[in-house]
GUKETOR-322646 format. One record per residue (C-alpha): x, y, z; residue number from 1. Coordinates in nm, 4 decimals. Layout:
REM GUKETOR-322646
X,Y,Z,NUM .
...
REM end
This chain:
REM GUKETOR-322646
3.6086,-17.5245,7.2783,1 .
3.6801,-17.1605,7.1873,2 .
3.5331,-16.8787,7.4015,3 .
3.4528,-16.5561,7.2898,4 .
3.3578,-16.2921,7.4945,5 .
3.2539,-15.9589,7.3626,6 .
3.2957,-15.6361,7.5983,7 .
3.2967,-15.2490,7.6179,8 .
3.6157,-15.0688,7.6871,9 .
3.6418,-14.7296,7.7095,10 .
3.9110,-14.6184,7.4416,11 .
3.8507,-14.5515,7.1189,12 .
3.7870,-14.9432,7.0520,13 .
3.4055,-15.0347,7.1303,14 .
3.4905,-15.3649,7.1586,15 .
3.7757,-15.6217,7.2289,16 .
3.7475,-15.9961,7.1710,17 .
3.9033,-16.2401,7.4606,18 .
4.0651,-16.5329,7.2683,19 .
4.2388,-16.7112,7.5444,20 .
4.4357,-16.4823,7.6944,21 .
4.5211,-16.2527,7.4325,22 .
4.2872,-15.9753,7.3357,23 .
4.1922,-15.8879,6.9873,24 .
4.0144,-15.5622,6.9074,25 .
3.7392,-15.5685,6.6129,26 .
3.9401,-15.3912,6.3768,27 .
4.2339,-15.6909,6.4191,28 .
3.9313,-15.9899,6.4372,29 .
3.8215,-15.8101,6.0653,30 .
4.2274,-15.8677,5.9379,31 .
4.1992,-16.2559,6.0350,32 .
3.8734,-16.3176,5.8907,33 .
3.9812,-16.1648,5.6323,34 .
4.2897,-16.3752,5.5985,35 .
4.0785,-16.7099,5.6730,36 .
3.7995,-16.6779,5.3804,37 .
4.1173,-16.4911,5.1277,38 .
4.3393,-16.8395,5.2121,39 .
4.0599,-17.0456,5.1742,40 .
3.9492,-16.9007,4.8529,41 .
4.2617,-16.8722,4.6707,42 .
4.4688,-17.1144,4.8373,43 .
4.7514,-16.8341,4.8725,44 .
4.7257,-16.5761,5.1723,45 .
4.6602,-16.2268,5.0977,46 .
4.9447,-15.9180,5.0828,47 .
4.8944,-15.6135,5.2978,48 .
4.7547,-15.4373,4.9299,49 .
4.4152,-15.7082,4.8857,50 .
4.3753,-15.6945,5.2799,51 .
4.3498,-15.3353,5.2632,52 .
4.1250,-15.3412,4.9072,53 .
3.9389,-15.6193,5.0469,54 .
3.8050,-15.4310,5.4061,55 .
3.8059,-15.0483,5.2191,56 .
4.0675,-14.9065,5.3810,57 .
4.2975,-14.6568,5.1400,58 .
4.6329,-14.6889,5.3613,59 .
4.8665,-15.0147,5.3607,60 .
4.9781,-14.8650,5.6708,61 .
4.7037,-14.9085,5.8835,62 .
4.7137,-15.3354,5.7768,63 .
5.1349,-15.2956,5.8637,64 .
4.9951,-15.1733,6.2197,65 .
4.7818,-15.4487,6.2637,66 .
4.9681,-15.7192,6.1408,67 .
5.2591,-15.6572,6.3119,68 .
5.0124,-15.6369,6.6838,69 .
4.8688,-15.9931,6.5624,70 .
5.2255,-16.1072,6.5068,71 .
5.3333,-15.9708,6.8708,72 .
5.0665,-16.1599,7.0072,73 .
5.1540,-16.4920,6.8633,74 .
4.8085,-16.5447,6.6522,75 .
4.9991,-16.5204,6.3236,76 .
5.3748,-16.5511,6.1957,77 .
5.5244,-16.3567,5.8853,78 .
5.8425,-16.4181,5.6907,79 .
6.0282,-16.1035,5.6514,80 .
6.0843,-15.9087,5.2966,81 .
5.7946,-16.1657,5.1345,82 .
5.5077,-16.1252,5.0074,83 .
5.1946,-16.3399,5.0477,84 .
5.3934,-16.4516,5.3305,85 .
5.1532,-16.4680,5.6409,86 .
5.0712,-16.8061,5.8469,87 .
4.8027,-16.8193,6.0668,88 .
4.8742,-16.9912,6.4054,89 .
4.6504,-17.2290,6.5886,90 .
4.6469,-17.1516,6.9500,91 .
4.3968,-17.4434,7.0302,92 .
4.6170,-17.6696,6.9537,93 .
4.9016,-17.4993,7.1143,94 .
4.7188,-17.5021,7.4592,95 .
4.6195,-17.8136,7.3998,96 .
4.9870,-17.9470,7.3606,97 .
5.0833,-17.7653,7.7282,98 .
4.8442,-17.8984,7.9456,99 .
REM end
């Protein structure tokens, strides 16, 4: 069972989601929805371009940013120089696997 737990902070981010032990702010938990419904639509994940269309933003640069925190943190995995490239990773099962 996943927990969520939503809570203030007091930076600039009004809220950051607890997924285990990694901590996603709203702005990255918008990216991978966004991934989840684009890869489950179109079979294909999005490129930094439709992810940025898709949530209004005008800048590529600000999806770069985020994608690159989510890959840090182990939630999803890229393949360098490729486009349509990302993989999302399941941590439950992960966890699952190490206990």
């Amino acid at each position: 069972m996943l927990v969520v737990q939503l809570r203030t902070v007091p930076s600039r981010v009004k809220y950051q989601v607890s997924i285990f032990k990694y901590q996603v702010t709203e702005k990255q938990q918008l990216v991978l929805d966004f991934i989840k419904a684009y890869m489950r639509l179109h079979g294909i994940p999005p490129s930094y371009e439709v992810i940025a269309k898709g949530l209004g933003l005008k800048a590529k640069s600000n999806i770069h940013r985020v994608i690159h925190k989510l890959k840090a943190d182990g939630l999803i995995e890229t393949k360098p120089y490729k486009f349509h490239s990302i993989r999302l990773v399941d941590k439950s099962a992960r966890a699952m696997v190490n206990l």
